[in-house]
N, C-alpha and C positions, 0 to 999 in steps of 0.2 A: 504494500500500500504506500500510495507518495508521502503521506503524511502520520503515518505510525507513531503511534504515543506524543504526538503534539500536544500544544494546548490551544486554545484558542478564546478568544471572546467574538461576539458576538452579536451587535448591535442592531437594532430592527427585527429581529429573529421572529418575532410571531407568525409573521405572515408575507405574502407572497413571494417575494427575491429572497426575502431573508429568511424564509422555513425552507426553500432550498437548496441558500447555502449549507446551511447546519446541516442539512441530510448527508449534503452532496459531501461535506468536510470530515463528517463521521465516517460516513461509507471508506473516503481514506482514512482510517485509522485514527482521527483527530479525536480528544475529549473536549468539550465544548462548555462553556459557559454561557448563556441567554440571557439577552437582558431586549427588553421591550416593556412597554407602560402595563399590561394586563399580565396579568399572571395566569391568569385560564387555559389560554392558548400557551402558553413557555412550557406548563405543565405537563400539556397535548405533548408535546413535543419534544420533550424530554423524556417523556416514555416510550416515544420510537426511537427515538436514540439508543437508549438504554436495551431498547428490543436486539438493538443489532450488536451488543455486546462492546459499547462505548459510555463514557462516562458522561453524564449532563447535570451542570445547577444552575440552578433557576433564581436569577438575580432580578426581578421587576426595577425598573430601572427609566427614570426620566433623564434622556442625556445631555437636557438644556440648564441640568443642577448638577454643579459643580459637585455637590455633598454627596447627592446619591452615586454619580459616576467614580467619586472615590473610594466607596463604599462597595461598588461593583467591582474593580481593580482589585482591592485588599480582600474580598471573598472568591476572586477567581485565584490569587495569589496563593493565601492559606490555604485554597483546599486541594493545588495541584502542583505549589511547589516553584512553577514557572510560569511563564504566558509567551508562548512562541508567537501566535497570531491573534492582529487583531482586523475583526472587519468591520467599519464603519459603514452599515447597510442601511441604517437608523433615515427616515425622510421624508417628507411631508411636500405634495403637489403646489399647494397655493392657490391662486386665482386662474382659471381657465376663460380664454376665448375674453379676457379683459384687457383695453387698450390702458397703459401707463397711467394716462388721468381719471383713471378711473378706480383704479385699485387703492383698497384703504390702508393706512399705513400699520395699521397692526396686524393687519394682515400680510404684508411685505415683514413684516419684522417679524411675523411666526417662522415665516420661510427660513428666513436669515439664521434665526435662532435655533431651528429643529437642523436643519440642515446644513450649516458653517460651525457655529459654537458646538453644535450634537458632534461632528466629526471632531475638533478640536480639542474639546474637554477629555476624553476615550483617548486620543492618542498624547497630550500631553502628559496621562497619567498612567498610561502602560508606559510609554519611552523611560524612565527608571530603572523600572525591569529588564527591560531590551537590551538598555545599554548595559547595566549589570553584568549581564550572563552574556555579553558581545552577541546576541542574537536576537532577531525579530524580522518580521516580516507586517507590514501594516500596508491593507489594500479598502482604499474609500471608493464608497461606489457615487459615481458622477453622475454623467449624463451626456447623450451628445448636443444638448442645451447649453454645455459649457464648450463647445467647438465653435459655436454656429450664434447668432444673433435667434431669438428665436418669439416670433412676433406675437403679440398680446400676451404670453409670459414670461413678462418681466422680472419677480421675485423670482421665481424657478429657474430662467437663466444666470440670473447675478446671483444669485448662492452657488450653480453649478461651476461658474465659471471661477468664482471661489474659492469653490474646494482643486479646482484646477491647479491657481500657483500656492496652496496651500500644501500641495500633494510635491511637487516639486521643490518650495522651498526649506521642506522637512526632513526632503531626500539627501538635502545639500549638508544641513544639520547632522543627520547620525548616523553618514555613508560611513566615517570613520570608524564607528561602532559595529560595523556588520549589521547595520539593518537597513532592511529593504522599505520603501516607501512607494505604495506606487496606488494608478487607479484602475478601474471599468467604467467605459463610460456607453452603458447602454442604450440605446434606441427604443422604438417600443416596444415593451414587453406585455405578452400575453397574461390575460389576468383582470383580477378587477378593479385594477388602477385604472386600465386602457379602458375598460369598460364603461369607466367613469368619464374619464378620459372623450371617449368617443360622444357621450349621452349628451353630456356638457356642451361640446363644440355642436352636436346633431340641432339641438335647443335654440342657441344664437343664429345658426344657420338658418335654421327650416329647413335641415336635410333628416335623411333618418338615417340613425345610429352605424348602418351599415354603409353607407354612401362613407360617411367619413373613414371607414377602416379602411374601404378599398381606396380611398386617396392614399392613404398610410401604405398599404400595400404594394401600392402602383408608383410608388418611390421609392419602394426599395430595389437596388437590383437582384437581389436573390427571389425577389417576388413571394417572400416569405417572412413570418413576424416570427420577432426574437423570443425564446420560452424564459422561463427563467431558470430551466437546466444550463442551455447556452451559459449565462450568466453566471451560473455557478461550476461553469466545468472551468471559464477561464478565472474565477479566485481561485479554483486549488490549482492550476497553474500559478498563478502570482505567488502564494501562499508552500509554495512547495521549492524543494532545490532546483528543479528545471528552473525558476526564476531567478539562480542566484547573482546573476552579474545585471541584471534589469530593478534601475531605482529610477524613480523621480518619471516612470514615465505611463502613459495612458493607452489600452489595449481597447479597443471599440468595436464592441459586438451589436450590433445593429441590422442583421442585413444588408447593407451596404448601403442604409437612408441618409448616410452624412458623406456617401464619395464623390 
C-alpha cells in the first residue's frame, strides 16, 4: 500500500470530496483522523474505516477557530504519535450566479474564513510536527477558480486563488524541513455540490438544471465530469512518496474544463 501506517488529518471529511478522501487514504494503509463541524456523519465514517482494518478519530472540528483546530492537532498527535498528512478539504461554495455588487459582505467573508483561515489554521499547527520529525506532506484542495477569473463568483475565486500563493508560499517555508506543500485544484465535481451548483445557476437563468450540466460538460474536453475518486486518487498521489521531489505546486483534475 502507498501509504502504510501513515497518519493523517483530515479536514472537511464528512462528506462529498472529503468522505472520499478518507476512504480512498485508508484503503492505502493511512490511519486517519476526521474532523468536520457534525459528528454524525465522522462517526458514519469512521466505522468504514475501521471496517477495513485502519485506525479512525473523530475530532468535530470548526476550522475557522483557532482553539478547536489546536485541539484537533494535539488529539491526532497523542493518539498516533505522529501526523504524516494533512489534507485541507475543509470548504464552503458562497454566492452563486451573483454579480460582485451584489454579494453581501458577510457572506464574502464566510468564504474567506471557511476556506483561506480553514486551510491556514490546520497547516500552521501541524507544521511543528512536520518539521519535528523532518517529515510531512500537506495537500489543500483548491479549485480551478483559482487558475481562471471566474464570473459572478467572486468570494469563491478570491479564496481559491488564495489558497493558490498560500500553497506555494508555504512550500518555500518548510522545503528545508522535508515537507511537501502542494495543491488539487478540481473542476466540477460530481455530487451534491454540482447539484446545487447547477439548481442555482438553472434558477437565475431560466434554464433547467440539466441545460446547465451539459454546458459544464461540453467544456470539458474529456467530455466527462470529475468524480470525487478522480480527486482522491490524485491526494494519495500528493500525499505519498511518488510525490517526493513535487512542493509548492498544483495538479488539476478537471477534465480538461481549464485547458
Amino acid at each position: 500500500m502507498k501509504l502504510a501506517d501513515r497518519v493523517a488529518i483530515v479536514t472537511g471529511a464528512a462528506k462529498g470530496m472529503g468522505r472520499d478522501i478518507c476512504l480512498t487514504l485508508a484503503r492505502e494503509g493511512a490511519n486517519l483522523t476526521l474532523a468536520a463541524r457534525e459528528p454524525a456523519p465522522l462517526e458514519t465514517l469512521a466505522s468504514e474505516i475501521q471496517a477495513i482494518s485502519r485506525r479512525a478519530l473523530v475530532v468535530p472540528t470548526d476550522v475557522t477557530d483557532e482553539t478547536a483546530v489546536e485541539r484537533l492537532v494535539t488529539s491526532a498527535r497523542e493518539a498516533f504519535g505522529r501526523i504524516d498528512i494533512l489534507v485541507n478539504a475543509a470548504g464552503v461554495t458562497g454566492p452563486i450566479e451573483t454579480p460582485v455588487w451584489e454579494i453581501k459582505a458577510d457572506d464574502f467573508d464566510q468564504v474567506i474564513a471557511v476556506n483561506l483561515r480553514g486551510t491556514f489554521l490546520p497547516t500552521k499547527h501541524v507544521l511543528p510536527t512536520m518539521i519535528k520529525q523532518r517529515y510531512g506532506k500537506i495537500v489543500n484542495i483548491s479549485g480551478t477558480s483559482g487558475l481562471r477569473g471566474y464570473k459572478y463568483r467572486a468570494a469563491y475565486s478570491s479564496s481559491k486563488w488564495a489558497l493558490r500563493g498560500l500553497t506555494r508560499t508555504v512550500a518555500l517555508e518548510v522545503g528545508p524541513y522535508n515537507v511537501n506543500v502542494n495543491a488539487v485544484h478540481p473542476g466540477i465535481v460530481d455530487g451534491p455540490r454540482m447539484d446545487r451548483l447547477c439548481r442555482e445557476k438553472a434558477r437565475k437563468r431560466g434554464w433547467t438544471p440539466e441545460q446547465v450540466r451539459e454546458e459544464y460538460v461540453q467544456e470539458m474536453a474529456l467530455r466527462r465530469v470529475t468524480t470525487a475518486r478522480n480527486i482522491a486518487d490524485a491526494v494519495v498521489f500528493l500525499a505519498s512518496d511518488a510525490s517526493q521531489n513535487m512542493t509548492g505546486q498544483s495538479i488539476t483534475v478537471d477534465g480538461g474544463y481549464d485547458v
